[in-house]
Structures are given as structure tokens and as C-alpha cells.
N, C-alpha and C positions, 0 to 999 in steps of 0.2 A: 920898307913896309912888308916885303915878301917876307923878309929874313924874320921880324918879330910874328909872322901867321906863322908860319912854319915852328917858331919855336912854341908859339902857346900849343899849338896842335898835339906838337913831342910832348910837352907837358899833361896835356891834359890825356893822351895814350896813356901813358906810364899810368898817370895816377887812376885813371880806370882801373887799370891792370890789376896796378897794387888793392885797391879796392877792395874789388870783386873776389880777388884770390883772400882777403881777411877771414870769409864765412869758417867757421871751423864745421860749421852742422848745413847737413844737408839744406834744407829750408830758409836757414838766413838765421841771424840775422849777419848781413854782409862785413856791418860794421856796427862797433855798440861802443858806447863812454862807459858802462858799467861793466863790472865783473861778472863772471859767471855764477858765482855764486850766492852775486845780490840779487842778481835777473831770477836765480832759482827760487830763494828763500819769500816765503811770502804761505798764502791761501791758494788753493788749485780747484775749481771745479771740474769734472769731468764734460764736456761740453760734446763729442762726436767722439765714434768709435770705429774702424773699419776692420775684418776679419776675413784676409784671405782677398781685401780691396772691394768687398763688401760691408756697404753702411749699414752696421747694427741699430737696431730700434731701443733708444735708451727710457722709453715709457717704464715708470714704475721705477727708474732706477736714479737714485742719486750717487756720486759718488765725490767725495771732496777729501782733500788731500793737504796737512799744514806741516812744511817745510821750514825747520829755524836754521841760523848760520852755527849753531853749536852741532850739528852735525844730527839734530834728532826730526822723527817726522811720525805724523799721525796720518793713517785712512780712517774714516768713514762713510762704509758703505749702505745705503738703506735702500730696500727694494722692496718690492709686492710680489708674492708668486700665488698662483691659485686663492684670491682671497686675503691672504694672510701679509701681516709686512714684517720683515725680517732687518735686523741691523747685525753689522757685522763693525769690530773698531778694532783696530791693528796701530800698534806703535814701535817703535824703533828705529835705526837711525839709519842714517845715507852717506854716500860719499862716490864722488867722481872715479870714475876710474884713470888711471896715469895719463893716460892722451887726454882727458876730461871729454871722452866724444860718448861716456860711457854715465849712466846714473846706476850704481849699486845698492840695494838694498837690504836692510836683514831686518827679519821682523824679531821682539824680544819673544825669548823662550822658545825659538826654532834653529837648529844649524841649516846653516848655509844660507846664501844670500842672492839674488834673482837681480840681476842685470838686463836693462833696458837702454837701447840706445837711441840719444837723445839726435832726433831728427830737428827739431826748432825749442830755441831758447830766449825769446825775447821775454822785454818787459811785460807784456800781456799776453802770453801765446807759450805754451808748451808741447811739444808731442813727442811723442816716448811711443819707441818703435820694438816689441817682445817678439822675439821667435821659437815656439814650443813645437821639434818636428818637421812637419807640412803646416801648421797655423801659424800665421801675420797677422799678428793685432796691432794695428795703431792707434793709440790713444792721442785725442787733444784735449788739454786743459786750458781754459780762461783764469785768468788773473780775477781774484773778487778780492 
């Protein structure tokens, strides 16, 4: 009886182990059945923002974001400033970078392309981590 505790125990060690070390992104998800690229593709709200590990105030500000598996992706952003609301819509395409720990972007009709690194990639939950400088912005997107 010792001999089979002892061996579930070794078993369920390891597979802890193995586990936990799956996450490839900081956040998790630890372990997933889907692809990264299914979990990406989809609707994206912008849901929280933080700047420097200061929580930005998203009043006035919408922002949503549609991800296809052909590689192409649309913002739009719409906000209020002094009275007025302002829309901004940006398209063009995306792609992982080689380790996939990486989201690339390019927008059409601009060079060069703005890399964001993907902190959480679940089926419902995104956050995408940009470093311009001294500024930390972390964005989280909800699944709609």
C-alpha cells in the first residue's frame, strides 16, 4: 500500500511540474486544448488599461479590436475629448512573432510594424504588454 502512495504521489509531482511549466505567457493560460491562434482570432474589447502600473480611467473611451485567422485585424477607437467624439479605425494585419510570446502589428499605408508582448492569451482574456521608453502600458481585452 506504501509502495502504490508513494508512486501516485511521484506521479502526480511530475505532472504538476510538467503542467505548470506549459504556460508559454506570463499570465497563463498554464494549459489550453486550443491553438494560439484560435484563442487570438475572434472580437477584442478593450476592458482595463494600466500606465506605468497605473490604472487609466477608460470613461469616454471605447476601443475594440477584430482579429481574423487570415492574418488581417481592424481597431476601432472612439472617444470624447472636450465635448466632441472623435473615431479613429485602423486596419491591417498581424502575425506572432517566432517564439509566438510576441503580437506584431502593421497598420496599412504605414512602415514598420509595433510589437506588443503577449502577457495572457486565453479564450476570454487578452493582455498585451507595449514599451515606449520609460512608459508600461498594459492593455486587457475581453472576448465579445
Amino acid at each position: 500500500m506504501k509502495k502504490l502512495f508513494f508512486i501516485g504521489l511521484a506521479t502526480l509531482a511530475v505532472s504538476s511540474a510538467t503542467l505548470t511549466s506549459c504556460g508559454k505567457y506570463e499570465e497563463g493560460p498554464g494549459l489550453a486544448l486550443s491553438s494560439k491562434t484560435a484563442r487570438l482570432t475572434g472580437s477584442w474589447k478593450l476592458t482595463a488599461q494600466t500606465t506605468n502600473g497605473v490604472a487609466d480611467a477608460l470613461t469616454g473611451l471605447t476601443q475594440t479590436m477584430e482579429i481574423t485567422k487570415d492574418g488581417k485585424y481592424s481597431v476601432l477607437i472612439s472617444y470624447s475629448y472636450m465635448g466632441f467624439n472623435y473615431t479613429n479605425d485602423f486596419t491591417g494585419t498581424w502575425a506572432f512573432s517566432d517564439d509566438k510570446l510576441n503580437l506584431i502589428t502593421t497598420v496599412d499605408g504605414l512602415t514598420g510594424s509595433d510589437s506588443q508582448e503577449i502577457l495572457r492569451l486565453a479564450g476570454k482574456e487578452l493582455k498585451l504588454k507595449s514599451v515606449d521608453g520609460s512608459e508600461t502600458v498594459i492593455q486587457t481585452f475581453t472576448a465579445q
